[in-house]
KOLZA-46100 format. One line per field, with one value per residue (C-alpha): residue number from 1; x, y negated, z; residue in one letter; chain. Coordinates in nm, 3 decimals. Example, Ala and Ser with C-alpha at 12.3 -4.5 7.8 and 13.67 -1.06 7.14 Angstrom:
<recs>
num (1/2)
xx (1.230/1.367)
yy (0.450/0.106)
zz (0.780/0.714)
residu (A/S)
chaine (A/A)
</recs>
This chain:
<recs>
num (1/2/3/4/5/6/7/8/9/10/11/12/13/14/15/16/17/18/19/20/21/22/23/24/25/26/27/28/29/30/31/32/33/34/35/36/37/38/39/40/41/42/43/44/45/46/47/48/49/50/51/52/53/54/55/56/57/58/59/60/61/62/63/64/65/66/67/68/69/70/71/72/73/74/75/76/77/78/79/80/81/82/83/84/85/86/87/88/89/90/91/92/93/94/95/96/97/98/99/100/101/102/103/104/105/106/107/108/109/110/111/112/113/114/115/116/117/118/119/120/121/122/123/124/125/126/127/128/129/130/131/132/133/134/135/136/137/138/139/140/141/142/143/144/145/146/147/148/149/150/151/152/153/154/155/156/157/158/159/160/161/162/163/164/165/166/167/168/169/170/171/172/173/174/175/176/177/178/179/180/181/182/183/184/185/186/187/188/189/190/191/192/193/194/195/196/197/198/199/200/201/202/203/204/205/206/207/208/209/210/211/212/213/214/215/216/217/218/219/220/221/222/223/224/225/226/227/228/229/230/231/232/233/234/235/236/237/238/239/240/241/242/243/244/245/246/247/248/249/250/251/252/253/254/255/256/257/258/259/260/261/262/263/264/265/266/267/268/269/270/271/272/273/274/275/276/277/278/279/280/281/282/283/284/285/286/287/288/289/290/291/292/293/294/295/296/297/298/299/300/301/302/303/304/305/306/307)
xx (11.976/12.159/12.000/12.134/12.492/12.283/12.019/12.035/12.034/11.904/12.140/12.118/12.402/12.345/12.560/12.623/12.559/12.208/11.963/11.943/12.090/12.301/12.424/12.552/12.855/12.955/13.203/13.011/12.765/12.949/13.131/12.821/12.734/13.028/13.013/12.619/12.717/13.024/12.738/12.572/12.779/12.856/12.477/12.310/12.019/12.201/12.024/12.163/11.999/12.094/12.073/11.722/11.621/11.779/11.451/11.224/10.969/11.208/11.460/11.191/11.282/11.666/11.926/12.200/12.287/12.614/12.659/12.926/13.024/13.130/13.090/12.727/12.621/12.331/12.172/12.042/11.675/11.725/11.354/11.413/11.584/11.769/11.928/12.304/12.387/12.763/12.937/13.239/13.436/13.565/13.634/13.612/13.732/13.787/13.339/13.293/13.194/13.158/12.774/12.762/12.967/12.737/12.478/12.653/12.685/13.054/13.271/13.486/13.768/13.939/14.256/14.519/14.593/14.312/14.238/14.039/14.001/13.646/13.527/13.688/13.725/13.801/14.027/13.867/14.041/13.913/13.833/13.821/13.623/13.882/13.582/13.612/13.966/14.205/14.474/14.262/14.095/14.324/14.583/14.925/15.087/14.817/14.606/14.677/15.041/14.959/14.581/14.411/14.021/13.846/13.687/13.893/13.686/13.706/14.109/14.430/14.498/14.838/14.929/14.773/15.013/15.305/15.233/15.213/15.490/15.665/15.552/15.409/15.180/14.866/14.497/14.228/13.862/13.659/13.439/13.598/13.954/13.904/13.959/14.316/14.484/14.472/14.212/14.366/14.458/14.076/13.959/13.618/13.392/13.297/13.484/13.228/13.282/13.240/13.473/13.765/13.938/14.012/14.136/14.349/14.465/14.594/14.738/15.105/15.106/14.783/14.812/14.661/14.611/14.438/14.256/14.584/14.358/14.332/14.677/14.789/14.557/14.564/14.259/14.422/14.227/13.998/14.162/14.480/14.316/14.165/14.432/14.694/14.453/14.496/14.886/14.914/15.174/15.052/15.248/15.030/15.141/15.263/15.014/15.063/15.070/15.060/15.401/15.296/14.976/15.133/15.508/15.721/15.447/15.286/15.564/15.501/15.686/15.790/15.853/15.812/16.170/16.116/15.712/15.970/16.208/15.960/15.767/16.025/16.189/15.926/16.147/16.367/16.090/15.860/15.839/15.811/15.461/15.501/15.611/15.311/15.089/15.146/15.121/14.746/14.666/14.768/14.538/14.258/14.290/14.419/14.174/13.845/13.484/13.483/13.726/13.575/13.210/13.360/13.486/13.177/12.927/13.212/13.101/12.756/12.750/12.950/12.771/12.423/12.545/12.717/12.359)
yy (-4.719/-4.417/-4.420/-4.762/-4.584/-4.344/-4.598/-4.857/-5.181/-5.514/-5.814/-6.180/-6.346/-6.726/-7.004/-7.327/-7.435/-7.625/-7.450/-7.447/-7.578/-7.786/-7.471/-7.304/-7.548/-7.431/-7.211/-7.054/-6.911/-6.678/-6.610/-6.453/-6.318/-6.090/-6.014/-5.888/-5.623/-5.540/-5.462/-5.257/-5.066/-4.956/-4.840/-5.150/-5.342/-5.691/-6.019/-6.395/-6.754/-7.117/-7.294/-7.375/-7.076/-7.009/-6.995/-6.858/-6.631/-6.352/-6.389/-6.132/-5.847/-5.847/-5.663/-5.888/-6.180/-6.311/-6.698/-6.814/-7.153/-7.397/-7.785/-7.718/-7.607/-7.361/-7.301/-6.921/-6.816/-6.596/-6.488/-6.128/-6.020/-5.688/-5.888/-5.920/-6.264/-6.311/-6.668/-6.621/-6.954/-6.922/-7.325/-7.653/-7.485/-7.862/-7.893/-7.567/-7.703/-7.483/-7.521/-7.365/-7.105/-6.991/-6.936/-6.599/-6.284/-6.244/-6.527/-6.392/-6.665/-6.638/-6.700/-6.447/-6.757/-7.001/-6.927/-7.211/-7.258/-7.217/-6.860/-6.543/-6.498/-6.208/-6.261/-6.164/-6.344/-6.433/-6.220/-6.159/-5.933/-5.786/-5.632/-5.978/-6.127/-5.839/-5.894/-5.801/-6.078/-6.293/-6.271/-6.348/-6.685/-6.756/-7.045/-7.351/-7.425/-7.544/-7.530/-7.691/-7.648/-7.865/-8.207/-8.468/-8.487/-8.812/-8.824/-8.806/-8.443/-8.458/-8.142/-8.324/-8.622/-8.428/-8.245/-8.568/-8.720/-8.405/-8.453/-8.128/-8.015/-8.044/-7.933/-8.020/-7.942/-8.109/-8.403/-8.710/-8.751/-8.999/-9.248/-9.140/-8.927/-8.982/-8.852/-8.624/-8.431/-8.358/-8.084/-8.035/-8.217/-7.814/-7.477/-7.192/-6.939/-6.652/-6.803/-6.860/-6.463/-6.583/-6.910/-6.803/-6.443/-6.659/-7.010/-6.989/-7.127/-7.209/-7.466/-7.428/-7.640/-7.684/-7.912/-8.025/-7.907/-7.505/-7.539/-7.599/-7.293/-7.043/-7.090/-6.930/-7.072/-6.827/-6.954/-6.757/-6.398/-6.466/-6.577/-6.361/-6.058/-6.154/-6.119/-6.500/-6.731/-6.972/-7.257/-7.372/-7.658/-7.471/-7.293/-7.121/-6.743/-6.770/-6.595/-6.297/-6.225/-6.304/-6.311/-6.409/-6.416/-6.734/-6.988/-7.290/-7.650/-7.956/-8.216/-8.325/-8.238/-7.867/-7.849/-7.937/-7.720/-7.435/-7.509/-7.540/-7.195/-6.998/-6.677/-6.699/-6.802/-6.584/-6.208/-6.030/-5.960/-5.620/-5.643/-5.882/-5.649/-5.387/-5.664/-5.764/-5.383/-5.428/-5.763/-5.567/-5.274/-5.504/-5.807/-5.705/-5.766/-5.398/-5.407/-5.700/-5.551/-5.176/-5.394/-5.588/-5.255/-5.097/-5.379/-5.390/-5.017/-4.982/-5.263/-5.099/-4.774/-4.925/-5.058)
zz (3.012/2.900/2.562/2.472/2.391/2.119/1.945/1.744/1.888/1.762/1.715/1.614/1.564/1.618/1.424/1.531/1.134/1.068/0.841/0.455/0.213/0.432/0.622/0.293/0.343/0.668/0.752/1.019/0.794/0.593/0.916/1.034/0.766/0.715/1.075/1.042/0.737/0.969/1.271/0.985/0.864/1.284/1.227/1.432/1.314/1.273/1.087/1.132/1.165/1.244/1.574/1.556/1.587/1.958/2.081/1.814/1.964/1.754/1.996/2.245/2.035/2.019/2.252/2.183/2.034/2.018/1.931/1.747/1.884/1.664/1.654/1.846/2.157/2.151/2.490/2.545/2.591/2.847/2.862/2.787/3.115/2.986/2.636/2.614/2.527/2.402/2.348/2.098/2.090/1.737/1.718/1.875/2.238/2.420/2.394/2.599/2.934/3.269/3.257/2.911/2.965/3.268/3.069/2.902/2.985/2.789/2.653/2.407/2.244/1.917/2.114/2.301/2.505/2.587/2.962/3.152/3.454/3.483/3.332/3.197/2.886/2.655/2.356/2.015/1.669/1.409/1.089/0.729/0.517/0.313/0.042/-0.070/0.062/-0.094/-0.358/-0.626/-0.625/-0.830/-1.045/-0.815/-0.912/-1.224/-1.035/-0.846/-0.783/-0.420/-0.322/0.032/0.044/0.323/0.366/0.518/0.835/0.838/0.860/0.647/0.726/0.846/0.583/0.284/0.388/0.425/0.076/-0.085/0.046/-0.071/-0.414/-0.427/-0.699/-0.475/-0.624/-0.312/-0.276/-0.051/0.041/0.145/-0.070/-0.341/-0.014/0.052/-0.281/-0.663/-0.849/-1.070/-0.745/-0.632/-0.861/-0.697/-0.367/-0.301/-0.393/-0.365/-0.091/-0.377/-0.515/-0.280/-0.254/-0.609/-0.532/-0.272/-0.449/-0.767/-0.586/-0.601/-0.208/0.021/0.308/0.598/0.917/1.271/1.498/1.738/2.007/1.861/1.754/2.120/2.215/2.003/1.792/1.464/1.161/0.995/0.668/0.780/0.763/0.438/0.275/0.411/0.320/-0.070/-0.029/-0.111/0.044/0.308/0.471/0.814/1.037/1.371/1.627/1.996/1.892/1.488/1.449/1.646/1.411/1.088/1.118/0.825/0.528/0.685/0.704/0.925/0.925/1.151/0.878/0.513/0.410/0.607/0.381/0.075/0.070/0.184/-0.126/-0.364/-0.294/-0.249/-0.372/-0.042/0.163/0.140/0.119/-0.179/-0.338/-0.244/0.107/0.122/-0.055/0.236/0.487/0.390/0.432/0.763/0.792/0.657/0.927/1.210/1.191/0.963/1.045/1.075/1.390/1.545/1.531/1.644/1.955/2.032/1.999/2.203/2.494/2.453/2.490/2.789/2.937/2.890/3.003/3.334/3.388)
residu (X/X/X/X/X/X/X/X/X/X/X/X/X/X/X/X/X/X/X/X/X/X/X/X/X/X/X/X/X/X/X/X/X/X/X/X/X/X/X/X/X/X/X/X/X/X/X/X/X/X/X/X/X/X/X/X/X/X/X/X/X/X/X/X/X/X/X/X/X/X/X/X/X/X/X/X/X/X/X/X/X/X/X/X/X/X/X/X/X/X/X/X/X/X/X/X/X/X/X/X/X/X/X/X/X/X/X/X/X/X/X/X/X/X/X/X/X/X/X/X/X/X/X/X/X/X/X/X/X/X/X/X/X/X/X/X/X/X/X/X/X/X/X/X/X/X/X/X/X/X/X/X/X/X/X/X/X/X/X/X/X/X/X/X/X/X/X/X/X/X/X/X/X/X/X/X/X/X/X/X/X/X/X/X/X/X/X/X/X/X/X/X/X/X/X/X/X/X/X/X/X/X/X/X/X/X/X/X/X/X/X/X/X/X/X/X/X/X/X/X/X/X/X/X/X/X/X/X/X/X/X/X/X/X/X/X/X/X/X/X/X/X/X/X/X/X/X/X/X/X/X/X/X/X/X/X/X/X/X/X/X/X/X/X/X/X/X/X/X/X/X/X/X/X/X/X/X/X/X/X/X/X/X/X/X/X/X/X/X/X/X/X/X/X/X/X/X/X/X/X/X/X/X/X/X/X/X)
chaine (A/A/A/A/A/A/A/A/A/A/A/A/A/A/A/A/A/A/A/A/A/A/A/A/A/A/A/A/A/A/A/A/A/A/A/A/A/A/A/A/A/A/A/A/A/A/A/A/A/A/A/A/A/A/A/A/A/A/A/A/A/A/A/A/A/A/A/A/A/A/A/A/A/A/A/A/A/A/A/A/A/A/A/A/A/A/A/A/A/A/A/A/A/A/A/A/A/A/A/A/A/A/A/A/A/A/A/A/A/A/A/A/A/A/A/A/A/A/A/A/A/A/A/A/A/A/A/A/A/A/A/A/A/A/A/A/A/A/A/A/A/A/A/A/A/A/A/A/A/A/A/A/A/A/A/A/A/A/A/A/A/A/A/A/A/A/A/A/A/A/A/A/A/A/A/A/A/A/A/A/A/A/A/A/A/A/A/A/A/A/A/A/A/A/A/A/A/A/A/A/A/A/A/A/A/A/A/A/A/A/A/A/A/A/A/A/A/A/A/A/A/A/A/A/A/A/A/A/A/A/A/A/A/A/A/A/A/A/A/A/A/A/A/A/A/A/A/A/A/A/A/A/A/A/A/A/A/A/A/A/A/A/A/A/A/A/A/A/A/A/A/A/A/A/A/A/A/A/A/A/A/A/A/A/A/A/A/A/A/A/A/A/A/A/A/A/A/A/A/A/A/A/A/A/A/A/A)
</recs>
């Protein structure tokens, strides 16, 4: 087993995302993606795939896979005795069931403070890719006075709401709206991922929100570290821990009048561009792909070599 720490090792990393087209839409998939050139560039042999292919007869030549659990369970083939197989809860926490977690040899959660009851887990946030998310990406202050991308899941978004209600200059992209805003404040059913380091590099302020369920736990949105990582201002709706990660240049709110006045004096609430310029440095060092696959190989190594 001592070799394992020297050679190259094979990963997968599994998404919860269907295949195809359909998958392109998911959040999951570029997720992994950026996590697989991350494994790369840590010299590993790395490759991603959707859900149905758990138990493709590929799954016999990997070391590890890690599956990133989303909306969908995805149940291990566990045929290959000496594979690592790593569940890292990045959403949807409250659908993680004892049985499931079982079946893993490592649970990692993209919270510092979701603990249940029923495995241990080891805290690993979120990530950005700051090659893509970094302040040159967009022109500061030159795009969309106040910008939300994401569907409505089916739901008013309580920070949609609130932004209306505040009259703010809202531009939204995403499936679902024409049922509860005006059309003239839906500028597209789908915004690109190529095309969102722009979007949220130029936007003059970026909302962000969570499930109530990842708010109450810790499960900061991925939409945080790429958008803080362009130096852009973000107002989020309030989540366990968010403070301690990004401090002042993501400002959170309690009520429409609070959203309000945050928006409309965004010169006193908010940092300056260049304190937020230095700040997204920090996001890149603190909280890229890079650092979250140097502390996964980190595991898997020690883990083979304890072997």
């Amino acid at each position: 087993m001592k070799l394992f720490g020297r050679r190259k090792l094979r990963w997968t990393i599994l998404t919860s995302a269907p295949g195809g087209k359909a998958g392109e839409q998911w959040g999951d998939t570029w997720f992994a993606r950026d996590l697989v050139d991350a494994l790369r560039r840590q010299g590993q042999d790395a490759s991603t795939t959707s859900r149905q292919n758990a138990h493709a007869l590929e799954r016999e030549n990997d070391d590890v896979v890690v599956v990133l659990r989303g909306l969908t369970e995805v149940k291990p083939n566990r045929s290959k005795k000496n594979s690592i197989w790593i569940l890292w809860v990045i959403s949807h926490p409250e659908l993680v069931t004892r049985q499931e977690a079982e079946r893993y040899d490592v649970v990692f959660v993209a919270s510092n403070y979701w603990k249940p009851d029923f495995v241990d887990v080891r805290p690993l946030l979120q990530a950005t890719n700051p090659a893509r998310f970094s302040p040159k990406a967009g022109v500061s202050d030159s795009g969309d006075a106040v910008l939300f991308v994401g569907s409505t899941r089916g739901v008013f978004r309580p920070i949609v709401q609130d932004a209306i209600a505040a009259h703010l200059e809202l531009s939204l992209y995403g499936v679902g709206w024409q049922e509860y805003v005006e059309g003239q404040q839906i500028r597209a059913e789908f915004l690109a991922n190529a095309e969102l380091p722009t979007a949220y590099a130029s936007a003059r302020l970026v909302l962000n929100d969570h499930h109530e369920y990842m708010a109450e736990t810790g499960f900061l949105s991925n939409r945080l570290f790429d958008a803080t990582a362009t130096a852009t201002r973000v107002i989020s709706d309030r989540a366990l821990g968010l403070e301690e990660v990004f401090g002042g240049v993501v400002r959170t709110y309690g009520s429409v009048d609070e959203l309000a006045h945050i928006a409309n004096d965004l010169g006193s609430a908010f940092p300056s561009y260049e304190e937020r310029l230095i700040f997204a440095k920090k996001i890149a060092q603190e909280h890229s792909f890079d650092s979250r696959a140097k502390e996964l190989v980190s595991f898997v190594v020690d883990s083979r070599v304890q072997a």
